[in-house]
C-alpha angles and dihedrals in degrees: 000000000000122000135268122251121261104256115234085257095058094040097057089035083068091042092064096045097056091052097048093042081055085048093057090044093047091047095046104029110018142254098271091051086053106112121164086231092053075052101052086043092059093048097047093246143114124273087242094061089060092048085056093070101020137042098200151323095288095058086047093054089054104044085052087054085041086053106043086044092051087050095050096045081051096059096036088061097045097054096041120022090083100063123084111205127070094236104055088040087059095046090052095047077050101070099022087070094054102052092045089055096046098040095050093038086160092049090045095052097057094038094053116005117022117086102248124138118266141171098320090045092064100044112134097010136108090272104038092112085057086053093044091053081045091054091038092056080052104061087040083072091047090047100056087056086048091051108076098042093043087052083046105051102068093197122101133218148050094311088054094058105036081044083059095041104055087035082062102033081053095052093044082048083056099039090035087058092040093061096036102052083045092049096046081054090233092120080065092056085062116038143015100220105067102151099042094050084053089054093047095042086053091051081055094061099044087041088056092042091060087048087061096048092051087053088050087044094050093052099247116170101241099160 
């Protein structure tokens, strides 16, 4: 009697698994020690399994970046898209950065900090287009922190937008530092109040963020 196919459901459950099983390799391992059978091993499945879903290393890799950036656009939005003014948005980005960051510590690492390849890396071969929808949910991410400045800033032009861009890079630097000092657990060799340094180096960077908008409300040329 043949078998039955696989329903939608099974089919993107193992999905899933094969990713976050690559994620616990790459984190622990590396991405040069990643392999589809090392995969397979680990799920107690064959090498071919994997080849049904994946075609190699590269497209896992990917699909895990495609993934973590999907998750933290999702949470951007939801903890932002239903405010109306600039200041309280950014607050919530804000945050939600930082939770995201701190709650998904494996999916963080391979999105900003371990050296595994990414858009450049690709360029010019077979899976460049997966790499370039990989880089386009990242800045995604990039674009919902620009937003509310760029709505806010009435002028037009180059400067405007160079002026917003290095305003946001400076702030990720900032957040960026914040979660992976935490995450290394470097921030605990040094205090023993990491939580609360986080909350009140978050409150920093609100705090400087409000200090940018009254410079724009009081008319200050900044650019």
């Amino acid at each position: 009697m043949p078998k039955k196919p696989m329903t939608k459901e099974i089919i993107e459950n193992t999905r899933e698994r094969i990713l976050d099983t690559a994620l616990h390799i790459i984190i622990e391992e590396g991405f040069n020690n990643l392999s589809l059978r090392k995969i397979a091993s680990r799920l107690g499945v064959t090498a071919t399994t994997i080849y049904n879903y994946y075609t190699n290393k590269d497209e896992i890799n990917l699909m895990i970046r495609i993934r973590g950036f999907e998750k933290l656009y999702d949470l951007l939005i939801k903890r932002s898209a239903h405010l109306n003014n600039m200041e309280n948005r950014f607050k919530a980005m804000i945050l939600a950065y930082i939770e995201f960051g701190l709650t998904n510590p494996s999916y963080y690492d391979i999105m900003f900090n371990l050296h595994t390849p990414k858009y450049l890396d690709y360029v010019g071969t077979d899976i460049e287009p997966l790499a370039h929808t990989e880089k386009q949910n990242a800045l995604k991410c990039l674009s919902l922190f620009m937003e509310p400045l760029n709505n806010y800033i009435s002028a037009k032009g180059k400067k405007k937008y160079h002026f917003i861009l290095y305003q946001v890079i400076k702030f990720w630097s900032d957040l960026h530092g914040l979660i992976t000092l935490n995450n290394s657990r470097l921030f605990h060799e040094v205090t023993d109040n990491v939580e609360g340094f986080i909350k009140d180096r978050t409150s920093d960077m609100i705090e400087s963020f409000m200090k940018l908008k009254e410079s724009l409300d009081e008319g200050k040329t900044l650019f």
